[in-house]
C-alpha positions in Angstrom: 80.9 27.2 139.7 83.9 29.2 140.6 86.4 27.4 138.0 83.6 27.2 135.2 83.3 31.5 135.5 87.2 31.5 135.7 87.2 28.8 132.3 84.7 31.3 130.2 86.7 34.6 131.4 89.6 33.1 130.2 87.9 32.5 126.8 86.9 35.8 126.6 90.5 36.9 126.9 91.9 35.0 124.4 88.8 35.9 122.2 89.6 39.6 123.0 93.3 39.2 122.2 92.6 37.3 118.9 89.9 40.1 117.8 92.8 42.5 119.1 95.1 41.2 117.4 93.0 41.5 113.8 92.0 44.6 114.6 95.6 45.4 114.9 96.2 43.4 111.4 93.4 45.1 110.1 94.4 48.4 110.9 97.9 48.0 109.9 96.9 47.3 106.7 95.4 50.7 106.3 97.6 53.1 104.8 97.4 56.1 103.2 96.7 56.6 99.4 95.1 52.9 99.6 92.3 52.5 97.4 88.4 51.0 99.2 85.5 49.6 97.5 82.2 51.0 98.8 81.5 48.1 101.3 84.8 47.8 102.4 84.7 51.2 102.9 81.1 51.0 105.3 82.7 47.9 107.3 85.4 50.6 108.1 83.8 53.7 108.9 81.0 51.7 111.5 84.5 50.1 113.1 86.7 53.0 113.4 85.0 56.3 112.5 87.0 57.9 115.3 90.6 57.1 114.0 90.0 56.1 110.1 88.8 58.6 107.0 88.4 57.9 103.6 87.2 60.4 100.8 86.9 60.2 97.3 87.0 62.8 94.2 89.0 65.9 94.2 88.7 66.7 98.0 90.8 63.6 98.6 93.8 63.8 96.6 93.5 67.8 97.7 94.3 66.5 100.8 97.4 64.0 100.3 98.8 66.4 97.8 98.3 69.5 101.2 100.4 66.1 102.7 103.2 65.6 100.4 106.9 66.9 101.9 108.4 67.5 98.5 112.3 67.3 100.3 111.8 64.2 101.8 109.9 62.2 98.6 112.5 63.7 96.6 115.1 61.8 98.7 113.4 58.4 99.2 112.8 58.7 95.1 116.7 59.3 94.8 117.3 56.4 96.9 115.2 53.8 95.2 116.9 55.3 92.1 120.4 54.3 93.1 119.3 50.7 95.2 116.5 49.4 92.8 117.3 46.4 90.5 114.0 46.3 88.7 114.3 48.5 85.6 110.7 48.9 85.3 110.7 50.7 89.0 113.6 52.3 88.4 111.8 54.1 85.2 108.7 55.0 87.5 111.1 56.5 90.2 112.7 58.7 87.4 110.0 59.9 86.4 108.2 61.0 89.4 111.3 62.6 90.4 111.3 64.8 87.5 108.6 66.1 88.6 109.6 66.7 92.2 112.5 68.1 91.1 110.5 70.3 88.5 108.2 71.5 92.2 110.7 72.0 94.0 113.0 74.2 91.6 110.0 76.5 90.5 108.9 77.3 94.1 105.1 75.4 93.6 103.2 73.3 96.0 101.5 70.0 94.0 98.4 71.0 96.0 98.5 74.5 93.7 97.7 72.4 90.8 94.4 71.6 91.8 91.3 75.0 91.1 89.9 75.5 94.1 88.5 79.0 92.6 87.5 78.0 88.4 88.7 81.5 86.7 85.7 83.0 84.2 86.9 84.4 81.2 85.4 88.0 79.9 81.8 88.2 78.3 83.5 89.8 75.6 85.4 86.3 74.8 81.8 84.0 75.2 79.2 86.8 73.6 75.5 86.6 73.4 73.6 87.8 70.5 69.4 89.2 70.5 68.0 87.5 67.5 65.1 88.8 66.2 61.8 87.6 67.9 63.6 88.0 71.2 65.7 85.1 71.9 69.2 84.8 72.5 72.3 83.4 70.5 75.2 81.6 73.1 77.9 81.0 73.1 78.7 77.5 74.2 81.0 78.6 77.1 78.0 80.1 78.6 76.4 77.0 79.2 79.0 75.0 80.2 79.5 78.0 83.1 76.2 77.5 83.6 76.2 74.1 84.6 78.9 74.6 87.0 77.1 77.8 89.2 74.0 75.3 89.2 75.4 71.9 90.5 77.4 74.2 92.7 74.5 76.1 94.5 72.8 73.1 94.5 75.9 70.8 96.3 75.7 73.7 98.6 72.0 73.5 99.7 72.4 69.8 100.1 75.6 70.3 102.6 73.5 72.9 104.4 70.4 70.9 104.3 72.2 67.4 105.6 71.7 65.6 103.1 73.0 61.5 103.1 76.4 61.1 101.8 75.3 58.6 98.7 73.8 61.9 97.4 76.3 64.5 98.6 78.9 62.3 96.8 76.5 61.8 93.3 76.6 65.9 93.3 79.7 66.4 93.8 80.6 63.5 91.0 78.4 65.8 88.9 80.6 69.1 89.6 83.4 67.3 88.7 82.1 66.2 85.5 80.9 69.8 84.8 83.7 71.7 85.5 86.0 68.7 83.0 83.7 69.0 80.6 84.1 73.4 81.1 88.1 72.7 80.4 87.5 70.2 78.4 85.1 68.8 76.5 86.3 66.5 74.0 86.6 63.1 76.5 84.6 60.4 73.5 81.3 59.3 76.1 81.2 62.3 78.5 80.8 65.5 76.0 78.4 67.4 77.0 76.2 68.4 74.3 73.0 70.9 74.3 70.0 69.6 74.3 71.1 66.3 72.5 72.4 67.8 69.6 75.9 68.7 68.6 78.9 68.6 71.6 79.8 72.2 72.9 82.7 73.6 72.0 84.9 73.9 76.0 88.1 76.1 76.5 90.4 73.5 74.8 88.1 73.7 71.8 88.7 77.0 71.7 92.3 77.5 72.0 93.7 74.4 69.8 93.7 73.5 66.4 93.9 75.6 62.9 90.6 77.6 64.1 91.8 78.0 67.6 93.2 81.1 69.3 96.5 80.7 69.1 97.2 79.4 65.4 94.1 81.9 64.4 94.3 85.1 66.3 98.2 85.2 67.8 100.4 83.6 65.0 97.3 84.5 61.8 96.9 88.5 61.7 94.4 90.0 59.3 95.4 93.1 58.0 93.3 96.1 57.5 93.6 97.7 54.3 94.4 94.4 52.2 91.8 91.5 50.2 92.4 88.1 48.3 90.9 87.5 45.5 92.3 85.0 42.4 94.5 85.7 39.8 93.7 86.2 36.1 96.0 87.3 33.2 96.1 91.0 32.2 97.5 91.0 28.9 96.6 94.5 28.0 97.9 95.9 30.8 101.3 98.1 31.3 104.3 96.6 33.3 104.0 98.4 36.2 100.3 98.1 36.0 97.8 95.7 37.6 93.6 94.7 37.0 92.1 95.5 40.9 88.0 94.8 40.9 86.2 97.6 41.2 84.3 96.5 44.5 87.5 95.5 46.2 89.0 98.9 45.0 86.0 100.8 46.8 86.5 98.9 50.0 90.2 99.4 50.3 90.6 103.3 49.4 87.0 103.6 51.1 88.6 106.1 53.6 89.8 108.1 50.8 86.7 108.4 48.5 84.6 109.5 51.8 87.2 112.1 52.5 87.2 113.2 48.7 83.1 112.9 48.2 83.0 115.5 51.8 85.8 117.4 50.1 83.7 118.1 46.9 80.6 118.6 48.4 79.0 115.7 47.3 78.1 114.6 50.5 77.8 117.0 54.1 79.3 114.7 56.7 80.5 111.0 56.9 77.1 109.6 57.5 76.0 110.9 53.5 79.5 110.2 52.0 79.1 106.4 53.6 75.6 106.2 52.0 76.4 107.1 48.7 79.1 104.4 48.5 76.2 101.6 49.2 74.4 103.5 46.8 77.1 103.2 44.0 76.2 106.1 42.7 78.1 107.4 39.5 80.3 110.4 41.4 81.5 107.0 43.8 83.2 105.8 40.8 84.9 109.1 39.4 86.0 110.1 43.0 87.9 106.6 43.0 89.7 106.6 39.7 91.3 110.1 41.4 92.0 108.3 44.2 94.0 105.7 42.8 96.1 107.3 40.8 97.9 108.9 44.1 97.9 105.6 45.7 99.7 102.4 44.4 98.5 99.0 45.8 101.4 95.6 46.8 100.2 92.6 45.4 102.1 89.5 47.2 101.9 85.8 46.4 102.8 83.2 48.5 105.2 81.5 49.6 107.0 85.0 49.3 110.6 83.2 48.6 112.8 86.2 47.6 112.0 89.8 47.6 110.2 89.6 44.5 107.6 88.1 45.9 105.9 91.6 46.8 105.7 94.4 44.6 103.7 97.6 43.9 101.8 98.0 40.7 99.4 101.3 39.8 95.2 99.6 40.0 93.7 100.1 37.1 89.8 99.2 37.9 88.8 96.0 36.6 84.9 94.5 36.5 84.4 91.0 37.6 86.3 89.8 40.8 89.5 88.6 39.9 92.6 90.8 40.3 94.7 90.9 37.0 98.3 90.5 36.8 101.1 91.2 34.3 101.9 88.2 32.2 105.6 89.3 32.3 105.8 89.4 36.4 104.6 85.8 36.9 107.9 84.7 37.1 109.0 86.6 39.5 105.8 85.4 41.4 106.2 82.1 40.6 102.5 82.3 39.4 100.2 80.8 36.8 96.8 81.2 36.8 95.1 77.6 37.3 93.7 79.2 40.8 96.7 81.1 42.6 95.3 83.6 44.5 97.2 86.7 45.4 97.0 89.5 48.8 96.5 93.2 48.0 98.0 95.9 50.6 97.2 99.5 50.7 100.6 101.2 51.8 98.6 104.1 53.7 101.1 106.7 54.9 102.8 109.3 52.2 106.2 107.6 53.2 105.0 104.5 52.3 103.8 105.3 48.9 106.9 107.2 48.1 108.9 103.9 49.2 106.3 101.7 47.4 106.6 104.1 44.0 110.2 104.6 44.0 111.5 101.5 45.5 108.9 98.7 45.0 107.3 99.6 41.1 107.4 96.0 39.1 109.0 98.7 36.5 111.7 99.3 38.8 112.4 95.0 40.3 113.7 93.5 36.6 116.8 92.1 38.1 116.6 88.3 39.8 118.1 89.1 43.4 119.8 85.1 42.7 121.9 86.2 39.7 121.0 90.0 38.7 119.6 88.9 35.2 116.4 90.2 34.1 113.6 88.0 35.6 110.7 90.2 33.1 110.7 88.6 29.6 108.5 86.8 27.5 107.6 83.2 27.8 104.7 80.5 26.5 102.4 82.4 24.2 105.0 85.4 23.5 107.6 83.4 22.9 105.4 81.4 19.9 104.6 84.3 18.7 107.7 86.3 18.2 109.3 83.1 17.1 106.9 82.6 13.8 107.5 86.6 13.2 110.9 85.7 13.1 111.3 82.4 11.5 112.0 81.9 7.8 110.9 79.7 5.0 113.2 79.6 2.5 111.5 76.4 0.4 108.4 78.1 0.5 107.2 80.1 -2.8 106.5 84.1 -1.4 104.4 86.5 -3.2 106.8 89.3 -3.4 109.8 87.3 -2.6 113.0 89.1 -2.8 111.8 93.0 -3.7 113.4 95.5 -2.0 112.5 98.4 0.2 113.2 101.6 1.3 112.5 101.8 4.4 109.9 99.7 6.9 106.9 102.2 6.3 107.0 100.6 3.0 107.5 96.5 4.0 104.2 97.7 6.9 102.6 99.1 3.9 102.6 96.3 1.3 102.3 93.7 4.2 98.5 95.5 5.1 97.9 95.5 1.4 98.6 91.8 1.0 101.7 92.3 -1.7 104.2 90.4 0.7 103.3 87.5 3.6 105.0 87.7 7.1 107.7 85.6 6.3 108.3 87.0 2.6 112.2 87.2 2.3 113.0 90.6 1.1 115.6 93.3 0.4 115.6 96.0 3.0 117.5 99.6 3.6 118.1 100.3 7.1 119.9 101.7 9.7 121.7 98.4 12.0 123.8 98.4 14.7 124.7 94.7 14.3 127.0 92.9 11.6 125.7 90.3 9.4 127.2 88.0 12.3 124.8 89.6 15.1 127.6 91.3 16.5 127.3 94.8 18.1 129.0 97.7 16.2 130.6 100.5 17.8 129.0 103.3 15.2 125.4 102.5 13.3 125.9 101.8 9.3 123.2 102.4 6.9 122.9 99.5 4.2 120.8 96.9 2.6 120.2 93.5 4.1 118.6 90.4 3.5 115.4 89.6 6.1 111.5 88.7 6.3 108.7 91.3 6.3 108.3 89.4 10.1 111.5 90.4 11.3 110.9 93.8 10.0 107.9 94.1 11.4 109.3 92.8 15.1 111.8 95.4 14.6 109.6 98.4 14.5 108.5 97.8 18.2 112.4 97.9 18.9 114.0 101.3 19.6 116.7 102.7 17.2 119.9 102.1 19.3 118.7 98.0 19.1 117.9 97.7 15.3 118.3 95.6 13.6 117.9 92.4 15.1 117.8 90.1 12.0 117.9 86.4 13.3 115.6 83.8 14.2 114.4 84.6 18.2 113.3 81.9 19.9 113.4 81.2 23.7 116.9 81.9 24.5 117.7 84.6 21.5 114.7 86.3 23.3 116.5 86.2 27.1 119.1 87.4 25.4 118.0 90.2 23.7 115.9 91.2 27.0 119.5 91.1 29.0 120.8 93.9 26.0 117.7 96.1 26.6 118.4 96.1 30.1 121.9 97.0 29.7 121.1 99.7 27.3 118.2 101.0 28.2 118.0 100.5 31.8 115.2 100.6 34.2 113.5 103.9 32.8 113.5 102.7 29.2 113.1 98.5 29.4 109.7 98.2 30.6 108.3 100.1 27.3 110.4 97.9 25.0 109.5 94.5 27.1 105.9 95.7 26.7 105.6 96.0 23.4 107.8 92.6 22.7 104.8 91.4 24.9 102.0 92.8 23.0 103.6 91.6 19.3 104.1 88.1 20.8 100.3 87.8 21.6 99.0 89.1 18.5 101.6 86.9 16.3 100.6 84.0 18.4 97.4 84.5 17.7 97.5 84.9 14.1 100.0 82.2 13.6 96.5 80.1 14.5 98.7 77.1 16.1 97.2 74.4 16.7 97.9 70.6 17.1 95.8 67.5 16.5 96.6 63.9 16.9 97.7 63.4 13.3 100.7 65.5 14.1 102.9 63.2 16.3 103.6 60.9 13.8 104.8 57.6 14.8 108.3 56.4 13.3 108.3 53.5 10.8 111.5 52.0 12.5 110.0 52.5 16.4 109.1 48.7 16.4 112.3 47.5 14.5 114.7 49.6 17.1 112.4 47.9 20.0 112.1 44.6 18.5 116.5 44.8 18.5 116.9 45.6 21.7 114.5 43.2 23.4 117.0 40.6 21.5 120.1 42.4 22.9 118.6 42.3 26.1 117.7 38.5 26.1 121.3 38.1 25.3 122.4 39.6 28.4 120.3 37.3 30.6 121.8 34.4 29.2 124.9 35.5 29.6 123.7 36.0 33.3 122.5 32.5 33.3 125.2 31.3 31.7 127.3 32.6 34.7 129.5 35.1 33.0 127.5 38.6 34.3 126.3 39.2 37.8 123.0 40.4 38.5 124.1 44.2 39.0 126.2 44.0 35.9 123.3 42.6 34.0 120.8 44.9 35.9 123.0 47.9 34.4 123.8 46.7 31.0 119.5 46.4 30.3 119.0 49.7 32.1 121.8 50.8 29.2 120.3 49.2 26.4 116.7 50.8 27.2 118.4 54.3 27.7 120.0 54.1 24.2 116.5 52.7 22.7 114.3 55.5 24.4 117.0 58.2 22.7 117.6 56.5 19.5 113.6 56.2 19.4 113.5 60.2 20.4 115.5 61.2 17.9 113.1 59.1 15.2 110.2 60.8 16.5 112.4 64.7 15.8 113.0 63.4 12.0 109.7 62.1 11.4 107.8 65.2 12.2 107.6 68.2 9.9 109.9 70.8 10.6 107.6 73.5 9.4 104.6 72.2 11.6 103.0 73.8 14.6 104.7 70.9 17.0 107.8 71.6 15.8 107.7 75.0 15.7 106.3 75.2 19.8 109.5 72.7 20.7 111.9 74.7 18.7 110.7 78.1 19.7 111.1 77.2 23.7 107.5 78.1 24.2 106.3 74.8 25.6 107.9 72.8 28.6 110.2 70.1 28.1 110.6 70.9 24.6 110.6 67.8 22.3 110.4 65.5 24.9 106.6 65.0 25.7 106.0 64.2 22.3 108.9 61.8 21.7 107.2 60.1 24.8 103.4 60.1 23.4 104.5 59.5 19.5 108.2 56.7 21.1 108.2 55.2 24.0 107.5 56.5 27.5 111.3 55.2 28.7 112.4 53.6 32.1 110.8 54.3 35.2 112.1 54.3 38.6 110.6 53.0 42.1 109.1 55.9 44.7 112.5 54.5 46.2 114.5 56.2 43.1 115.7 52.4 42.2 115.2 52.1 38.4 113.1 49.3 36.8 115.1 47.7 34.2 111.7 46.9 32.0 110.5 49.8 30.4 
């Protein structure tokens, strides 16, 4: 009996050391940072709740991160850095040491990183509007806070109540999800929305992208005193004028048309002079045109490239809503008017005007700051008109061709009673400062010369000290003669002259009545013969470069030459067969249209070699 208790206590020991020795195993295994499964997890805590703890969410890694000894991971990272062999550990090392490095410099704990205490941001920053019928307007941030304080209080009963874990841990799950979705809501599955419908906008949302705070409110500044509104031409207008809409007007000097209607007793205080401007009554509109005329406006376009890019022009009040520009500052803008839109300022301080008057005046910025030439001048429409006023027809049959005059009074005279046509050659008496060459001459001379009722009648609009300009003007001749203004006249007489080149150019445009048709661009009879050659010649080539005598750049280049000599040759075809006299020719010749004769030796020849995106050129036209 003895020997059979001794047998089973021995078994029992070597049970007990076996189970020692897996609880051993099995707690050696355990090590910190070590990730459980929820079973695992129970086995554990029923076995060795005294010595073992687990915890998930943000509590946990709270904890390890309260843990970390910054000097000593640091090392062991530095060490692994220098002894490891496997690149891809030797990367992660790097990396986390970085970071370490980065704590460790700055003075930060990684357990800082995690809110313990979630900052709320000012009511002013997540408003709440009264609608009518006494509910409220939110903002979204409101209800994401919301959800927070609630799950919160509500984690907090539960603790206090002693509630099981399983549900403990499901709220606090729930906290975490509010407080991510709070920062940030945009995580594709987990958004938050209200009530089911769109997602609410979190405190990412509201500081990134184009509408967020820092691209909208920090680097985009609105300006008081300033509007946007299109661009539309202003042909009527003076140089150093510009078309500002009436409504726009009454907004921008509103602070000076109260003050004025108070001043003149049309109003008794503020309050009145406010409510007469909603009213739009009459005196509103009188008290502004004083206004303005004290107070010029800058007009800017962007991109503002060079200085020229703002300038200061006197309002005249416009209806509609478009702001109406100059035709002759566009080019200092770089504007057309297919839907640019411009910025108006209101320089509001007397030091401002004076510097926006004397300084910034279109009538006063006529030089390009790039090369100091005159950037105002005519162009498009002008240009076609001051071009027919100037050109001559000698093969044509005039009424009235070749009578002489006095003086222009008379050519003016018989040109509104029909005796001679605009471009009538005639004799003419006058006063010139230029030789028959178009040279300058030191002293005026007084003596008859040959010209056109147009030129005479271009020359009225020209002062005395730059008559008499008796040539054909066409885009250039016109730049030219602009430059000589400017060098005569200067800044306080060139805006006048340039104004009135403007006006002559639009009316002469007009009654030119140009207009093309497709029956203009003529096709050349020889366009398929030179095509038909050259497709030969170029056949030729390729046999040679089968034949082994050219390589394949050589022939490459040799067709690329043979098409660029066809589309020219082809060009100049399309020049002779068009009418000189005809309203295509006459908008190529005069400079008025872009590209000159080119588009239509492409629509009435051949379009011409075209190259890849690449730039390469493709050797088949």
């Amino acid at each position: 009996a003895l020997s059979q208790l001794e047998f089973e206590v021995d078994e029992e020991l070597v049970e007990a050391r076996q189970q020692l020795e897996q609880d051993r195993d099995e707690l050696m295994s355990i090590h910190p940072m070590m990730f459980l499964g929820e079973t695992r997890y129970r086995e554990l805590k029923s076995k060795w709740g005294q010595v073992f703890r687990a915890d998930m969410g943000a509590e946990a890694f709270y904890d390890i991160l309260q843990q970390i000894d910054l000097d000593k991971l640091a090392e062991e990272l530095w060490n692994e850095v220098r002894t490891t062999k496997s690149k891809q550990r030797k990367k992660k090392a790097t990396k986390r040491l970085k970071v370490v490095e980065a704590f460790r410099r700055s003075g930060n704990r990684p357990e800082w990183m995690i809110l313990t205490i979630l900052p709320v941001i000012p009511p002013d920053l997540r408003p709440m509007v009264q609608l009518d019928g006494g509910r409220f307007a939110t903002s979204d941030l409101n209800d994401l806070y919301r959800r927070v304080i609630n799950r919160n209080n509500r984690l907090k009963r539960l603790v206090e109540l002693g509630a099981p874990d399983v549900i403990v841990r499901n709220e606090k799950r729930m906290l975490q999800e509010a407080v991510d979705s709070l920062i940030d809501n945009s995580q594709r599955g987990k958004a938050l929305s209200r009530r089911g419908r769109r997602e609410l906008k979190s405190l990412s949302d509201m500081l990134k992208g184009k509408k967020g705070r820092f691209r909208r409110n920090l680097l985009g500044k609105r300006v008081d005193y300033s509007g946007r509104s299109v661009i539309v031409i202003g042909p009527h207008l003076k140089l150093y004028q510009c078309g500002l809409p009436k409504t726009m007007a009454l907004e921008l000097y509103r602070p000076f048309v109260i003050s004025k209607l108070v001043q003149y007793n049309y109003a008794a205080n503020v309050k009145g002079a406010k409510r007469i401007i909603e009213r739009e009554r009459p005196e509103v509109w009188e008290v502004l045109e004083e206004v303005i005329k004290d107070r010029p406006v800058l007009l800017n376009r962007a991109p503002t490239l060079h200085r020229l890019g703002i300038q200061a022009f006197e309002p005249v009040l416009v209806e509609g809503k478009a702001i109406q520009l100059h035709p002759l500052v566009c080019a200092a803008f770089n504007a057309d008017f297919d839907g640019d839109q411009m910025s108006v300022h209101l320089p509001l301080s007397q030091r401002a005007v004076r510097e926006a008057r004397e300084l910034m005046l279109s009538s006063v910025n006529l030089l390009k700051p790039a090369d100091g030439e005159p950037i105002v001048g005519p162009t498009k429409d002008m240009i076609l008109g001051v071009y027919y006023l100037t050109m001559s027809e000698d093969q044509k049959e005039h009424p009235g061709a070749g009578r002489a005059f006095a003086d222009m009074d008379e050519v003016e005279m018989a040109y509104g009673l029909g005796q001679v046509a605009i471009h009538t050659p005639i004799k003419l008496l006058t006063t010139t400062w230029y030789d028959d060459e178009g040279q300058r001459l030191m002293e005026p001379e007084e003596r008859v010369i040959d010209t056109t009722v147009g030129r005479v009648l271009f020359n009225r609009v020209l002062p005395e000290e730059l008559r008499f300009v008796n040539r054909v003007l066409d885009k250039s001749a016109v730049q030219e003669l602009v430059s000589e203004i400017y060098h005569l006249l200067r800044e306080e007489g060139t805006p006048a002259v340039v104004d009135a080149i403007k006006d002559i150019g639009f009316a002469y445009a007009t009654k030119s009545g140009t207009t093309i048709a497709i029956s203009d661009i003529t096709v050349p009879e020889t366009k398929e013969d030179i095509i038909n050659q050259t497709i030969e010649e170029a056949e030729a080539v390729r046999m040679d470069y089968r034949r082994g005598l050219l390589t394949q750049q050589e022939t490459t280049e040799r067709i690329i030459d043979l098409w660029q000599e066809t589309t020219n040759r082809v060009a100049e075809e399309v020049k002779e067969a068009m009418d000189p006299a005809g309203n295509l020719s006459t908008m190529a010749i005069s400079g008025a249209t872009k590209g000159g004769f080119g588009p239509f030796s492409q629509l009435a020849g051949m379009r011409g070699l075209m190259a890849y995106p690449a730039g390469r050129i493709i050797p088949l036209p």
